[in-house]
N, C-alpha and C positions, 0 to 999 in steps of 0.2 A: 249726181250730187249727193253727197252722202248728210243727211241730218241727223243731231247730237240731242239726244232728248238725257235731263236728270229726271229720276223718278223719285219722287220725296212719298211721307207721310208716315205712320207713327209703325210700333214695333208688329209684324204679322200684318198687315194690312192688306199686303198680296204687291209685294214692290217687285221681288223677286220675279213673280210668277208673271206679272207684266212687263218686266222687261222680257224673260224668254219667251214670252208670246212676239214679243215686237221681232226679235231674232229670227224666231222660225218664219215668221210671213216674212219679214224684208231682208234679214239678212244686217251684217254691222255686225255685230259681236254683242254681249251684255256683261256688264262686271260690275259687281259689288265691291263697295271700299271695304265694308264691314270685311270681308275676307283678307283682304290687305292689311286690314288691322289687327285681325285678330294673328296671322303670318309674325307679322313687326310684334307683337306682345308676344308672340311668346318664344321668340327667337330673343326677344331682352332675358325672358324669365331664366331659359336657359343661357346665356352667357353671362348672365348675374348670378343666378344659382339662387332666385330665389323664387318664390311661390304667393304673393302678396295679396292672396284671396280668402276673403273671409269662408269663414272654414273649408278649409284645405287639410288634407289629412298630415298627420307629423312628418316629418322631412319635407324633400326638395323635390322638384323632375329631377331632379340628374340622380341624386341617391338614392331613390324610390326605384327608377327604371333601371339604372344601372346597374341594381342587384338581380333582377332575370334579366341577364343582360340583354336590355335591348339599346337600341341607337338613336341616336339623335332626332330625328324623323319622327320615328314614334313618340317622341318625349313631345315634340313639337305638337305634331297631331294631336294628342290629347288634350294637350291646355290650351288648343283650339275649340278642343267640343266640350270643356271643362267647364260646368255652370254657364253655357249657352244662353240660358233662358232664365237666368236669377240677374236682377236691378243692379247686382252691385260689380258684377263681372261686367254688361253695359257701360255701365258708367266708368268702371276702369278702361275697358276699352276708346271711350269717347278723350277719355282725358290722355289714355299715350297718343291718342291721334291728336291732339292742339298741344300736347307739348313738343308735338313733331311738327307742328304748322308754324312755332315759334322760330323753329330752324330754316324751313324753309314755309312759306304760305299756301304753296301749290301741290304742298304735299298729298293731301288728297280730291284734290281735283288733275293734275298734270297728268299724272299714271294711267288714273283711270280712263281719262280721255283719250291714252293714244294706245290703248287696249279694248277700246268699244268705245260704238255710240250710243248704247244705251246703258247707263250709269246709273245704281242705286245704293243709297246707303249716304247720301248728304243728309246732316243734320242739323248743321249749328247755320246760324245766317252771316257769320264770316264763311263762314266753305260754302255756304251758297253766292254769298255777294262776287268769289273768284269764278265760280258753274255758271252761274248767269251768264256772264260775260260770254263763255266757251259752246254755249249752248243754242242751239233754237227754240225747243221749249221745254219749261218746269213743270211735269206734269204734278200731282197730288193724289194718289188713292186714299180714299176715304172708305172706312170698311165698318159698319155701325157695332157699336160695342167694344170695339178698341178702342181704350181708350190714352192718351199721351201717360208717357211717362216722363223720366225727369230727366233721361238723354234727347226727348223730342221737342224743339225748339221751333219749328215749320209751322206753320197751318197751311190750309186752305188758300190762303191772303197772300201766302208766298208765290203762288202758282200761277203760270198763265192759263193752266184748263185743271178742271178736277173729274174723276173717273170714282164713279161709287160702283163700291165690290159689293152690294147688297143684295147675290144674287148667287146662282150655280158657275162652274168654270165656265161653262159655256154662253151664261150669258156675259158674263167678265169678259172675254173674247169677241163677242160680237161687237163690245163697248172698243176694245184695242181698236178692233177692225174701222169700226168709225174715225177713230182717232186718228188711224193712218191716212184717212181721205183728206185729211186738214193741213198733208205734206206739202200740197197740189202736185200739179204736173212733175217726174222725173222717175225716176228709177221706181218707187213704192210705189204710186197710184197703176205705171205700169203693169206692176208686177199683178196687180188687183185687176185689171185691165183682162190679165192674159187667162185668172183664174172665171170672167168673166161675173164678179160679185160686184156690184159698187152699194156704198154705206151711205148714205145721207145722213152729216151727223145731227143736224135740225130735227130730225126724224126718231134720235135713239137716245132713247132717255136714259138719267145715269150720265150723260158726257154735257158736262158746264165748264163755258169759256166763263173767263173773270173779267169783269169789266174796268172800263177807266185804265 
């Protein structure tokens, strides 16, 4: 039986880094929408031919790259990693993703689900209200010092367990490891079974179910 965990919580938190954790121990896949998104933006920007980020140098991707001639790919690539880590690229990012949920609702949840079961990168609580439904559990990393921005709309309250990063990789890891013992019986606990580890999550602090 294969289980669908969303991984929510604010920007750097460690969503990323625990879904590949869950990947490597059980197996399932892990996919970011955020990559899906940023794919969809800038496959717009080049068939628009435009560039709609606060400072952005003169011209276009296409007029810009196509002068050392490079290819579409590359154009692409770059206004993937283009301002990455600036508020206002996020936020354009978040907004082509809900004006693509206005086309279709499942648009970032459907994909990501039948591409992996561990999913990160829900933000808004319409694309979780669709994940819910698709899911077993919502987890929440909680990383102290990060703090929300203005694309993070989730907390804590959204989740059925929270995992605090407040620690080295390796104790993040230990906290995953616990997390997986709460799958019960089936393929994951097996798999724990066979490396002969078990986690008592009662026991490992850092890992809080939500109550009610």
């Amino acid at each position: 039986m294969k289980f669908r965990v969303a991984i929510i919580g604010t920007s750097q938190s460690g969503k990323s880094t625990v879904g590949q954790m869950l990947n490597e121990m059980v197996g399932g896949g892990f996919f970011d929408t955020s990559d899906m998104l940023k794919e969809g933006f800038a496959k717009q920007l080049w068939e628009t031919n435009t560039f709609p980020i606060s400072g952005a140098p003169e011209g276009t991707p296409r007029e810009l790259w196509e002068k050392i001639g490079e290819v579409q790919d590359t154009v692409m690539a770059e206004v993937m990693r283009y301002k990455t880590d600036k508020p206002e690229y996020r936020q354009q990012l978040m907004d082509y993703g809900i004006e693509q949920e206005k086309r279709d609702p499942l648009f970032t949840v459907a994909e990501p689900l039948r591409r992996a079961c561990f999913v990160a990168g829900t933000r808004t609580r319409a694309q979780l209200h669709h994940m819910r439904k698709r899911v077993d559990w919502v987890v929440y990393i909680n990383r102290p010092g990060y703090e929300p921005n203005s694309t993070d709309q989730l907390s804590p309250a959204n989740a059925s367990l929270t995992i605090d990063n407040d620690g080295t990789l390796l104790d993040l890891k230990s906290k995953v490891e616990a997390f997986v013992t709460l799958f019960g019986p089936g393929t994951f606990e097996l798999e724990y079974r066979r490396q002969g580890t078990r986690f008592e999550v009662d026991d490992e602090p850092g890992i809080h179910t939500s109550e009610g």
